[in-house]
N, C-alpha and C positions, 0 to 999 in steps of 0.2 A: 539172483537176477529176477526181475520183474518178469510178469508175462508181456508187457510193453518191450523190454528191451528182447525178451528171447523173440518176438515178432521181429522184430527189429534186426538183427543180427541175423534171423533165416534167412531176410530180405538180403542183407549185404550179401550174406554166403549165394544165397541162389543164380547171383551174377544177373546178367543181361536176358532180356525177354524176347524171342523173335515173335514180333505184331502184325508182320505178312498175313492178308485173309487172301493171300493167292491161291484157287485152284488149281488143280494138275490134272483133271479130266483131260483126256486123252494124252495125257504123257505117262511114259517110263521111267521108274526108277526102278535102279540095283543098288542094295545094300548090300557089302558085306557082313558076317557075323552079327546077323537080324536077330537071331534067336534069344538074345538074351541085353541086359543093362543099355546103355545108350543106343546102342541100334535096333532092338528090339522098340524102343521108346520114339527112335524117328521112324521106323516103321510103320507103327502106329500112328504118326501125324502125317505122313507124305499118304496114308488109305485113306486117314481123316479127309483129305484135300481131293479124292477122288482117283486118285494114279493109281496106274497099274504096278504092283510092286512086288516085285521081284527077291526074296529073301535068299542071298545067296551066303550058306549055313554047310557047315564041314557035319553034324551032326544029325542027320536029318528027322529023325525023332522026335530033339527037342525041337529042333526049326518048324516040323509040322505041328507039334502043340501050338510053339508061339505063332506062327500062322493062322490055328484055329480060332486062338483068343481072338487076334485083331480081327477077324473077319464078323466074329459075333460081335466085338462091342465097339465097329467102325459103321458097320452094315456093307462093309465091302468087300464082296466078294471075290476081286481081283487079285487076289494076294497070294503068291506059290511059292514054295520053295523048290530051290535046284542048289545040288551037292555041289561046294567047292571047297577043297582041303587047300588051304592057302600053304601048307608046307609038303606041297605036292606039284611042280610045273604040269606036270601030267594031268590032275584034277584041273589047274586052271585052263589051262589047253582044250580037255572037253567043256567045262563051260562053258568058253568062250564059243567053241561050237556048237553044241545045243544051243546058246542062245539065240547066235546068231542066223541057226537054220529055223529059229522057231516065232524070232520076234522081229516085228518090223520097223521099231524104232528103240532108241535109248536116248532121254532126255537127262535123265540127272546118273552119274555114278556116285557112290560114298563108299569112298574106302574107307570103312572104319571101324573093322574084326584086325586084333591084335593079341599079342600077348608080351609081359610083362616080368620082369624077374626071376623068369624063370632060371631053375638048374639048365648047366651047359648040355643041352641036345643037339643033335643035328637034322634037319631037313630032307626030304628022299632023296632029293639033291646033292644031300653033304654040306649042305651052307649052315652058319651056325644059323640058331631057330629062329629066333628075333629079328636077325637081319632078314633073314631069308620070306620068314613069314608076316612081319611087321612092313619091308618094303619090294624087297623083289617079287615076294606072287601078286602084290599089289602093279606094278610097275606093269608086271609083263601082264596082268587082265586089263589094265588101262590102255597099252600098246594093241595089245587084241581087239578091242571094241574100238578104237579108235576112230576105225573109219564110219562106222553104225552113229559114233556122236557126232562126228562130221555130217552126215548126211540127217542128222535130226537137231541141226540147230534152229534155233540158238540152246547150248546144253553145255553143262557143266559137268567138272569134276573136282570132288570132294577128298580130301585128304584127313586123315585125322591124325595130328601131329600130338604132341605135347609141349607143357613150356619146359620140360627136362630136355630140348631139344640145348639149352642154354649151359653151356660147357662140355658140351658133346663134339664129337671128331667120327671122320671119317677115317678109320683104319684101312685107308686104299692096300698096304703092304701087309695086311695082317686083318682081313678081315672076316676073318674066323677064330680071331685069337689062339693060335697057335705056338706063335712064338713067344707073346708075353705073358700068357696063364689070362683065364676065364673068370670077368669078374661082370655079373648080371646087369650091376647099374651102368656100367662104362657100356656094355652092349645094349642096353636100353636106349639109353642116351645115343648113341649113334644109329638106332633104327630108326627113334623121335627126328634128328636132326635129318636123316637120308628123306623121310615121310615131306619133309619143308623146303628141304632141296628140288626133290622131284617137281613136286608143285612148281614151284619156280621156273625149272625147267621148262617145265610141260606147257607153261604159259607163255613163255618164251616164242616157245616152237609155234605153237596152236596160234598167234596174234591174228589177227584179221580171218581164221576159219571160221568163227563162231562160239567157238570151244570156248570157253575160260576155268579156271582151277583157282582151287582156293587151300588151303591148310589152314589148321584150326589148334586150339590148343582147348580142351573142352570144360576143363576145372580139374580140383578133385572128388574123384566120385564115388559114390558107395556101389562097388559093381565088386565082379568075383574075380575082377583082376589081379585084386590083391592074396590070390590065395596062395601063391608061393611065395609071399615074404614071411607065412606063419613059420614057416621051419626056419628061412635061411636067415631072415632077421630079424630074430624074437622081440628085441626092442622096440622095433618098429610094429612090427605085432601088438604089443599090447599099449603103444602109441593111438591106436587103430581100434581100440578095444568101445565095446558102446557108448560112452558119452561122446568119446571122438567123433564117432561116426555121425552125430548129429553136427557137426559142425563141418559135414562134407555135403557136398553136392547132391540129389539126388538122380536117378538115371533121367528122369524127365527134366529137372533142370540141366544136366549137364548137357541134353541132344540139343539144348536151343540152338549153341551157336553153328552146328549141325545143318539145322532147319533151317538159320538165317543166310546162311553160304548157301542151300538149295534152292532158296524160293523168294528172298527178299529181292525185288525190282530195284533196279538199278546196281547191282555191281559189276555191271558188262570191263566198264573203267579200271575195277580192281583186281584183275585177272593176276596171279601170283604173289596176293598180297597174304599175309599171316593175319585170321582174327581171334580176338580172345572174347567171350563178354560182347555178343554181334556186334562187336564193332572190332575195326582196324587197330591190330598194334604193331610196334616194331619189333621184328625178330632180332635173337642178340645175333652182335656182328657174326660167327660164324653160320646164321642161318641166311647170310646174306651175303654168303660166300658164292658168285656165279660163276667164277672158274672151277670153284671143287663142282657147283651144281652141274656144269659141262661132261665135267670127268667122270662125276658120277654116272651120268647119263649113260657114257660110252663103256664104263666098266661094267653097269648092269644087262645092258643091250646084249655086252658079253656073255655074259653070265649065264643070261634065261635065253640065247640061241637068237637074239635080235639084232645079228653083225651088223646090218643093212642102218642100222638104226646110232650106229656109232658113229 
């Protein structure tokens, strides 16, 4: 390949550019899992833009390094970390209370700390990990702040979905895989699809507050998400292996479309739309399922102690 076409083909791979020169001086953003790959990276661009940002990081160690980086090469000093172990309702529960006894607005939320293939674990909850931590501690910190982004609109909430959301199921009877044996993609694949549900939902609900929610499908990306497929799927592993990795995303290009659902003007209109590439795509027909997104609703409200809310 030429050095013309490997230009060429970075370009294709990199996907869509968010071109927003939107400020965020005096507004709020909370990240999830800031610390490190794509949230780390929209970290960095929502300080770029002046906002107060909020790294909200289960490891606080690394979340204070990565805090310290952005602060020296943004010049913004607004930038903190506060602990939330997303496979912990308890951890989300006080965050949601420090934040809310400590800040007085929330403009943008980005749910978008997950995890990924991993071995079957469970949650302090008991939920299995993925689900639990990929959308119910997301759900119930969204539920929790809720009225903070009501009262600071117009403000948004970000979801970070994937396009594995696309043959994925809601295991309402089974979902913890219990009865049919533990298989990492199939729970993947339904915490992706719960992550596009929700959104939908939430946009549903929120219509005319100010609120609007978005899900996102980010690319694929070189982050350390992929570190439990080294064991379980060696072939994919060495799939994965360096020349691959150049033909993946990298963590800055893949926050664009990230950046583009928090700050691009004008998608008040697309409030629980799905985008890939900052633009608008269609979700497959199950992620456009609004009877499961209902159910879902009222199964999780369940779950994370939100009766009121079913």
């Amino acid at each position: 390949m030429t050095d013309r076409g490997y230009v060429l083909l970075r370009k294709w791979i990199a996907g869509g550019i968010c071109r927003s020169r939107a400020k965020l001086h005096g507004r709020t953003v909370v990240i999830t899992g800031a610390n490190t790959g794509i949230g780390k990276e929209t970290a960095w661009d929502m300080a770029m833009r002046g906002a107060r940002v909020i790294m909200a990081c289960r490891d606080l160690t690394r979340g204070e390094a990565a805090a310290a980086e952005i602060r020296s090469s943004t010049g913004n000093t607004n930038v903190v970390v506060q602990q939330l172990d997303l496979a912990s309702l308890g951890s989300v529960r006080q965050f949601a209370r420090e934040f809310i006894a400590t800040e007085t607005r929330l403009d943008i939320l980005i749910n978008n700390a997950g995890i990924m293939l991993c071995p079957k674990s469970l949650t302090v909850e008991g939920f299995e990990s993925q689900f639990g931590v990929n959308h119910l501690g997301h759900f119930l910190l969204t539920n929790l702040l809720l009225d903070m982004l009501k009262a600071s609109t117009p403000s948004r909430v970000i979801n970070v979905s994937s396009i594995a959301h696309q043959g994925g199921k809601i295991h309402f009877e089974d979902l913890n895989f219990d009865k049919k044996g533990y298989n990492s993609v199939i729970a993947y694949k339904q915490s992706k699809l719960a992550n596009l549900l929700f959104s939908r939902e939430l946009a549903r609900r929120t219509k005319g507050t100010g609120v609007t929610s978005y899900s996102l499908h980010p690319g694929v990306i070189r982050t350390e998400l992929w570190r439990h497929s080294q064991s379980k799927y060696p072939t994919l592993s060495a799939m994965l292996s360096a020349p691959a990795w150049l033909l993946m995303k990298t963590p800055r290009e893949g926050a664009q479309t990230t950046i583009y659902c928090a700050v691009n003007e004008g998608l008040e209109e697309k409030s629980g739309c799905y985008f890939s590439d900052c633009q608008v795509k269609e979700p497959a027909p199950e992620g456009r399922d609004d009877l499961a997104a209902l159910r879902l609703w009222g199964v999780s409200a369940g779950l994370v102690g939100l009766i009121k809310n079913n």
